[in-house]
N, C-alpha and C positions, 0 to 999 in steps of 0.2 A: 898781653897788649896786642891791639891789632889794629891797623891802620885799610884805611877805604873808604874810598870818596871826602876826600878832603875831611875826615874825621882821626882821631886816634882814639878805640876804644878801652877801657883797659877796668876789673873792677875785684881782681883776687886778690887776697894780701898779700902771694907772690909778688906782684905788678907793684914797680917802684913809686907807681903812680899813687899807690891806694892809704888813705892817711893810717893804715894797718902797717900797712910796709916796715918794720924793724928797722929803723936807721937812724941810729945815736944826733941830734945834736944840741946847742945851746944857747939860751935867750936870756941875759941878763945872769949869767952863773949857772944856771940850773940847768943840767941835764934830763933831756926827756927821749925817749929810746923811740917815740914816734910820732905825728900828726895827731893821732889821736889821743895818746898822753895829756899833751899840752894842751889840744881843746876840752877837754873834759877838767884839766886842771882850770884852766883858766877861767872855764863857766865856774867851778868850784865858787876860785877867787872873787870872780865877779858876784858872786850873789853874800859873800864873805863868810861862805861856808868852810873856813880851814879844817875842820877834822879831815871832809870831806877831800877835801887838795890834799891832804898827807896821805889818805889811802890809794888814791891815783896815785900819787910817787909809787908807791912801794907798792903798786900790782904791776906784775910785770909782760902779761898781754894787754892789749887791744879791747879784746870781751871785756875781761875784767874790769877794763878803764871807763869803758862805755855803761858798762850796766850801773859802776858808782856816780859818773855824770845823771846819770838817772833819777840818783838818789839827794841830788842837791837839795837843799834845804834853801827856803824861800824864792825859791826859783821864780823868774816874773818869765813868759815867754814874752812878752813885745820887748824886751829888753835886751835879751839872748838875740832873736831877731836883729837888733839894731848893730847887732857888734859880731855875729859870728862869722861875715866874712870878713871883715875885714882882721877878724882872728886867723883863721887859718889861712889866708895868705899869708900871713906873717910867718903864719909855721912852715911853710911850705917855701918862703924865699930862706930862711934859714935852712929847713931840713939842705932843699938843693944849693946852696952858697955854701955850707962847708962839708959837703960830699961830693966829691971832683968825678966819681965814676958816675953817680945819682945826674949829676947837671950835665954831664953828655949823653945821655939817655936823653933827658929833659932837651936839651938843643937838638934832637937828632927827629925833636917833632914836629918843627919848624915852626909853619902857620897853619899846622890844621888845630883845627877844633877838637881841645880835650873834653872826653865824653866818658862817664862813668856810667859803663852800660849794666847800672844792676836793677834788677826786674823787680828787685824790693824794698827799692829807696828810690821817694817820689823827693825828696829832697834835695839832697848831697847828687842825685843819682837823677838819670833820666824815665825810671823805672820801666826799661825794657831792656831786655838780653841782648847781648853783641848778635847773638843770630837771627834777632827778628827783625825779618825787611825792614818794618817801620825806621828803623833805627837810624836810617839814613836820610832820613826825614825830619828834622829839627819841630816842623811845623805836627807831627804825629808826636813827638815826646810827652809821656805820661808824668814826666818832671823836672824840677826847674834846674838840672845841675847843677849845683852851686857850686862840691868841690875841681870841676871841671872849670868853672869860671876861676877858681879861686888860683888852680893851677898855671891857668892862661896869662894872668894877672899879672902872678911871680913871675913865671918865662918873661914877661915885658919886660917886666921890673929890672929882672937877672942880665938880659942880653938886651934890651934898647936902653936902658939908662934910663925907665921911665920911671918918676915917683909918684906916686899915688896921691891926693891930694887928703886921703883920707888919717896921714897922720899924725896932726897935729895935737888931739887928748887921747890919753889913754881911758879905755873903758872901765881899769877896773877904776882911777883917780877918781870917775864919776859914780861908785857905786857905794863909797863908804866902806869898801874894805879894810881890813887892819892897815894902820899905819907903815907899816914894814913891807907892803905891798902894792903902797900908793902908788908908784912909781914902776910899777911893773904890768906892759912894757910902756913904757912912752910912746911906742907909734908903731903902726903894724911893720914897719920896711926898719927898723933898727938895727 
């Protein structure tokens, strides 16, 4: 992590920030050991790929989780699109809500602008290295950072009391998932 010009950049899976980051917690019962566990499970769910969600349980990095997310069966992207941030905020006001060392990291960033400075993700990422000038530059960013928004979102969420307006259905209730799943989660800020 590294902080300058009113930004904080951060994008190893060291960096508490990164949804790689190793740190246990819980949504609706279920333990997920990171950020990216639970989005990959949850696209799983959402598309009502359960074998798929059960091999994300039981891998136990990041890689792993990611490359099975990959492998989701019926996967619609404009649908993924429509829901995946407000998926991992969710993950991300959980991860930091019951990690007390995690969410003083997280408060110690104030109001700068979370920035996931990786050079290889135009998505989640701004796709430029923390060392390249550009980077300080919002209007040069090669992408749309979304888990930098998503992080921004939760700090509100976590320390103004702010709620999202975004939770009132749950994505997977709208996807035809199994039964046993409908319900999970009801709203990203749960």
């Amino acid at each position: 992590m590294k902080q300058a010009g009113g930004f904080t950049f951060f994008f190893r899976e060291s960096d508490p920030f990164s949804n790689w980051y190793c740190s246990q917690f819980q949504i609706r019962g279920i333990t997920f050991n990171c950020v990216e566990q639970y989005m990959m499970f949850y696209k799983a769910m959402l598309f009502g790929d359960e074998p798929t969600a059960q091999k994300i349980m039981q891998a136990a990095h990041p890689k792993q989780q990611k490359a099975l997310g990959r492998q989701v069966s019926g996967y619609d992207d404009s649908k993924w699109i429509e829901r995946r941030m407000k998926v991992v905020t969710h993950a991300c006001v959980a991860k930091f809500s019951q990690n007390q060392e995690l969410l003083e990291v997280l408060r110690m960033t104030a109001d700068t602008t979370l920035v996931e400075a990786s050079p290889y993700d135009r998505i989640w990422g701004v796709g430029l290295g923390e060392n390249d000038p550009r980077i300080l530059d919002p209007t040069q960013w090669q992408g749309q950072n979304l888990l930098g928004k998503a992080l921004m979102e939760a700090r509100s969420h976590l320390f103004a009391g702010v709620r999202s307006q975004v939770q009132k259905q749950s994505p997977i209730a709208k996807s035809g998932a199994p039964a046993a799943y409908q319900s999970f989660p009801s709203g990203p800020f749960m």
